[in-house]
C-alpha positions in Angstrom: 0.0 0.0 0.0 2.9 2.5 0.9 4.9 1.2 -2.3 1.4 2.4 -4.5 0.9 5.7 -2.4 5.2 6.2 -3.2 4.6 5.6 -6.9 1.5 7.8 -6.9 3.4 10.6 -5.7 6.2 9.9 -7.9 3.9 9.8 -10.9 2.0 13.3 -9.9 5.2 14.7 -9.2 6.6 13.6 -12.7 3.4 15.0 -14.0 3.7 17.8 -12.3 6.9 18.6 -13.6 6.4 18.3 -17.1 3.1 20.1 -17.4 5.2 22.9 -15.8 7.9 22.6 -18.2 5.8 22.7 -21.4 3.6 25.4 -20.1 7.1 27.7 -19.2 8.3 26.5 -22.6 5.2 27.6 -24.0 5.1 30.7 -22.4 8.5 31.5 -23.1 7.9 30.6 -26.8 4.7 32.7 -26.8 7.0 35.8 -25.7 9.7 35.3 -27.6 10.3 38.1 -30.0 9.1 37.1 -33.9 9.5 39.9 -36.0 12.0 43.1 -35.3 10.3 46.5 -37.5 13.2 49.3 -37.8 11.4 53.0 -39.0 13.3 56.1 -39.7 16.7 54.8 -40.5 18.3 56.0 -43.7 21.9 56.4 -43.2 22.3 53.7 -40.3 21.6 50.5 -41.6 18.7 48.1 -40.2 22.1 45.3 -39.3 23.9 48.2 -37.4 20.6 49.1 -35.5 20.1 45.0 -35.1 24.0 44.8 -33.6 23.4 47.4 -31.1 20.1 46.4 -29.8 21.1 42.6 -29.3 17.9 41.7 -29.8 17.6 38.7 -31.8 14.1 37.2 -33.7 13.4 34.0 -32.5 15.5 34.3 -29.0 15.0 37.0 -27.3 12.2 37.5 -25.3 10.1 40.3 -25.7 9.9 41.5 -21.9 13.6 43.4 -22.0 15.4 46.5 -20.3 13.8 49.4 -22.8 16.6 51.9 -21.5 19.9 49.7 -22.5 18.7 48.8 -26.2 18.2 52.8 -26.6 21.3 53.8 -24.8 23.2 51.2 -27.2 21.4 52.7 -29.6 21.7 56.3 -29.6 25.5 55.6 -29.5 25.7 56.0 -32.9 26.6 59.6 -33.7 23.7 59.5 -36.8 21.0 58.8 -33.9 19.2 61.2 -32.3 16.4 59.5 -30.4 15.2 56.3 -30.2 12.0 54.6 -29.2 10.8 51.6 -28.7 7.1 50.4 -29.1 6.3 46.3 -28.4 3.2 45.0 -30.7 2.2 42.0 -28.4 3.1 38.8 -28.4 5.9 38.9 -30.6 6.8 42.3 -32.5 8.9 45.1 -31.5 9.3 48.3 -33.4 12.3 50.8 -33.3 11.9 53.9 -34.1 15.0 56.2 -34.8 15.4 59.6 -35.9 18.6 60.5 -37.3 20.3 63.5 -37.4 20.9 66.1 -40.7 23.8 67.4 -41.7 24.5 71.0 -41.5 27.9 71.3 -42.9 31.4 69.8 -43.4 34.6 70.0 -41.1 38.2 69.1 -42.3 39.6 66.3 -39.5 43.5 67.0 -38.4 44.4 64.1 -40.3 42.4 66.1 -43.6 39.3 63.8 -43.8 36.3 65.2 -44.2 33.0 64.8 -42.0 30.2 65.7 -41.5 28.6 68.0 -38.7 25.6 69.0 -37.3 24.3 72.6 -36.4 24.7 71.8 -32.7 28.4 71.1 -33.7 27.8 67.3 -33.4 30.3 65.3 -35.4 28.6 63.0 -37.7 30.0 60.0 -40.0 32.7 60.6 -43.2 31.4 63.1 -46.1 31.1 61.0 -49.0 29.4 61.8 -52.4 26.0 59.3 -51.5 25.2 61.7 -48.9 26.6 64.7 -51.1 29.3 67.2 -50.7 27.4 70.2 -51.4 28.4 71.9 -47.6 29.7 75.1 -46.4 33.2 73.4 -45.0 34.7 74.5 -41.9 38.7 74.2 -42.1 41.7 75.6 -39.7 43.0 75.4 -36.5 40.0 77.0 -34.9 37.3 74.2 -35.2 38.5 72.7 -31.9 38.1 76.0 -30.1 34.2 75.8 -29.0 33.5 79.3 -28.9 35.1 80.1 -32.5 32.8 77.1 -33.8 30.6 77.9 -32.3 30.3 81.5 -34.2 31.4 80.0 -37.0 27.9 78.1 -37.1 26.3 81.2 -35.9 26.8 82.8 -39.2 25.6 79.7 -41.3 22.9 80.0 -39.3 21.7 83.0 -39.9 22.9 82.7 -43.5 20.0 80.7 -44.1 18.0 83.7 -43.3 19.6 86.0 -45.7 18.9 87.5 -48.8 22.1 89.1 -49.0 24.9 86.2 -48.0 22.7 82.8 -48.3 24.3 79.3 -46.7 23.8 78.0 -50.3 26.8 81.0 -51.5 28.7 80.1 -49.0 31.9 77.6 -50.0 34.1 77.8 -47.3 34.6 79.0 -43.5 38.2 79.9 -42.2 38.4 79.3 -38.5 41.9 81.0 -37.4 43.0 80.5 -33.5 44.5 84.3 -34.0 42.8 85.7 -36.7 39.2 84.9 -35.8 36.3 84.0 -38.9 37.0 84.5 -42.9 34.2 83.3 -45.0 34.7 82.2 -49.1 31.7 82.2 -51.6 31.3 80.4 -54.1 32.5 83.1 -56.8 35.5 84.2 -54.8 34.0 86.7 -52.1 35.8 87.2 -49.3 34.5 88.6 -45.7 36.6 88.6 -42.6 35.0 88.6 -39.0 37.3 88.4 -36.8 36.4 87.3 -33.2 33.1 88.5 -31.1 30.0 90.0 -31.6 29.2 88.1 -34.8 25.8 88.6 -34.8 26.2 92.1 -34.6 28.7 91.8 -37.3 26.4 89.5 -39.6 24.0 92.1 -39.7 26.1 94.9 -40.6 27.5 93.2 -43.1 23.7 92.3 -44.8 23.7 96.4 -44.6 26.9 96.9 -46.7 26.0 94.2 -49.5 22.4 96.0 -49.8 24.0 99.2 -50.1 26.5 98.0 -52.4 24.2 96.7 -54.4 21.1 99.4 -54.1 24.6 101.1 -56.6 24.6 98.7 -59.2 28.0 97.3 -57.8 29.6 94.0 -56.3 31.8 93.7 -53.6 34.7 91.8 -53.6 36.2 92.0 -49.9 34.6 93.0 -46.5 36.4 93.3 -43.4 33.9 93.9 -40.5 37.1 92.8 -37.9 36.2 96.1 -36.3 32.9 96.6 -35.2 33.1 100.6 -35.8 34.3 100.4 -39.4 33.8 98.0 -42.2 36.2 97.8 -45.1 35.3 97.4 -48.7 36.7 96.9 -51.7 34.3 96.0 -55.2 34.6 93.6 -58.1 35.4 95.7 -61.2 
């Protein structure tokens, strides 16, 4: 009688455990992520997005730590936020926004890149994305306050009818010297160091002029902010 109540318990037990394991390996299968949707991405690709995650279709599990996949993530310098959205059971969705580039900057070692207008490096200039930027060359760029004027002025030379970002070739940034802008037909304007906005607009007020006379200036030097040098295209 004890030897059948011993194999009764052994056989519920047995039972027991097995119903237990296929309804965790159910569960775990019903969880498990199926499908992986990646929107927004156009310069990061949907493998590097995959790589940084580490979520994996068909193994991982879709109850994960939301802040370390978008942390991961957002490491890459194209990303600028990241979201996640689960579709139950078994779909996640990503959703990245990546940032746009505002310009290019030429590296110590003479590559080019690409930056934001926050001053945000981005990933190597290269003719898919175009080359068509304002570039930013000289000692200056790694001097955070001449950059940052330097992307004043392209900023507000989006603005203009006078100077527009589009005429704008290249940006000088000189430890000593300060700002020199280059246009696209060989204009020249130097701005020194400080006050650029005030600057910017006082140069707007000579090209108007110049041009209210039928002329074209070749050179402005606004260096000091009382007097403004200029000399015309003949």
């Amino acid at each position: 009688m004890r030897r059948a109540r011993f194999y009764l318990s052994t056989l519920f037990l047995l039972i027991s455990v097995l119903v237990i394991a296929y309804l965790s390996a159910s569960y775990f299968s019903f969880f498990t992520i199926k499908e992986i949707e990646i929107t927004g991405a156009k310069r990061v690709s949907r493998k590097e997005i995959l790589k940084r995650s580490g979520l994996i279709a068909g193994k991982t599990n879709i109850v994960f730590l939301d802040s370390k996949v978008i942390k991961e993530i957002a490491n890459n310098n194209w990303i600028t936020s990241v979201r996640i959205r689960r579709e139950l059971p078994q779909k996640v969705v990503i959703e990245v926004e990546e940032a746009e580039p505002f310009c290019i900057f030429v590296a110590e070692d003479s590559s080019l890149y690409y930056m934001t207008e926050s001053g945000k490096k981005l990933g190597t200039a290269n003719f898919d994305e175009g080359l068509d930027f304002p570039v930013l060359i000289g000692d200056g760029i790694w001097k955070p306050d001449l950059l940052g004027d330097a992307l004043t002025i392209l900023k507000l030379s989006q603005k203009s009818s006078a100077l527009n970002w589009v005429e704008i070739s290249e940006v000088n940034l000189d430890s000593i010297y300060g700002i020199t802008i280059f246009t696209n037909d060989g204009r020249r304007v130097d701005f020194g160091m400080n006050n650029i906005e005030r600057k910017w607009s006082k140069v707007e007020k000579i090209i108007k002029h110049v041009r209210s006379m039928n002329l074209a200036e070749e050179y402005i030097n606004i260096t000091s902010e009382k007097n403004g040098i200029v000399s015309f295209k003949i």
